[in-house]
N, C-alpha and C positions, 0 to 999 in steps of 0.2 A: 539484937534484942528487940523485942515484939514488945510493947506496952500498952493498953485498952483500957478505956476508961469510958463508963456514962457519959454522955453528956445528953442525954434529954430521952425523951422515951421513945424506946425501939433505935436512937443515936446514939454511934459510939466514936470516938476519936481513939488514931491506933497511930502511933507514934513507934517509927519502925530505926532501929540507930545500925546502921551501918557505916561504910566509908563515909556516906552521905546522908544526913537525918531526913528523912519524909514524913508528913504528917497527914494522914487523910481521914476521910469521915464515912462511917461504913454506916446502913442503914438495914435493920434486920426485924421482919415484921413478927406477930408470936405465933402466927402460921408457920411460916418457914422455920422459924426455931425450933416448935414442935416437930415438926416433918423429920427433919436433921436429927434433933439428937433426943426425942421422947421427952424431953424434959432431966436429961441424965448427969447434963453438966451445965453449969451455968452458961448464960449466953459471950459471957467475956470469954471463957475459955473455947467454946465454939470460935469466934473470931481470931484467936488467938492460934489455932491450928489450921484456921482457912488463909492464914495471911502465912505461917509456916508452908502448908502448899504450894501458895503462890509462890514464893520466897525460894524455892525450890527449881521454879520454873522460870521465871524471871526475875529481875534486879527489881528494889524496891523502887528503883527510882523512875520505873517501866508502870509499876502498880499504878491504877489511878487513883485521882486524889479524892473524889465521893465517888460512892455507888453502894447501890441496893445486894446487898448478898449474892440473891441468886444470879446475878450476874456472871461470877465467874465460870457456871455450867456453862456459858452461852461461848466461852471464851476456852476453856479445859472439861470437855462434856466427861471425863472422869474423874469431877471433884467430887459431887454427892454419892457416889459410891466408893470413896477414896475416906472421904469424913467417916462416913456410918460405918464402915470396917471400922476405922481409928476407936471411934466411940464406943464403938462395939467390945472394941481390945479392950479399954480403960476399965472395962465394967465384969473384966474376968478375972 
């Protein structure tokens, strides 16, 4: 279970429950959000499918505990094209 909440602006706390709970701090500016998903879905639900991505690919407890969004392009260079399909789908 993936859980995302505010906490401050452009901060979000993602509380990820698996075998083992991890807690980390994502940071998402409203460029990048823009860029990502045009404004199509909120931005908790953008993190909330970047962290399914990752989740996919590694164990939560692999995730790091902060970092700036676009990070994980640097890490899966087929995330931002992986998201915008997703997003893409939701909106047909």
């Amino acid at each position: 279970m993936i859980q995302v909440e505010e906490s401050g602006k452009g901060k979000y706390e993602v509380t990820v429950v698996q075998r083992t709970t991890t807690v980390h701090t994502v940071s998402v500016s409203p460029e990048y959000y823009q860029a990502l998903t045009g404004g199509r879905i909120p931005c908790e639900k953008l993190i909330e499918m970047s962290f399914a991505f990752l989740l996919e690919r590694e164990s939560n407890t692999s995730i790091l505990s902060s970092f700036d969004l676009p990070v994980i392009g640097r890490y899966f260079p087929e995330y931002e094209r992986t998201i915008k399909g997703q997003i893409a789908g939701l909106s047909t």
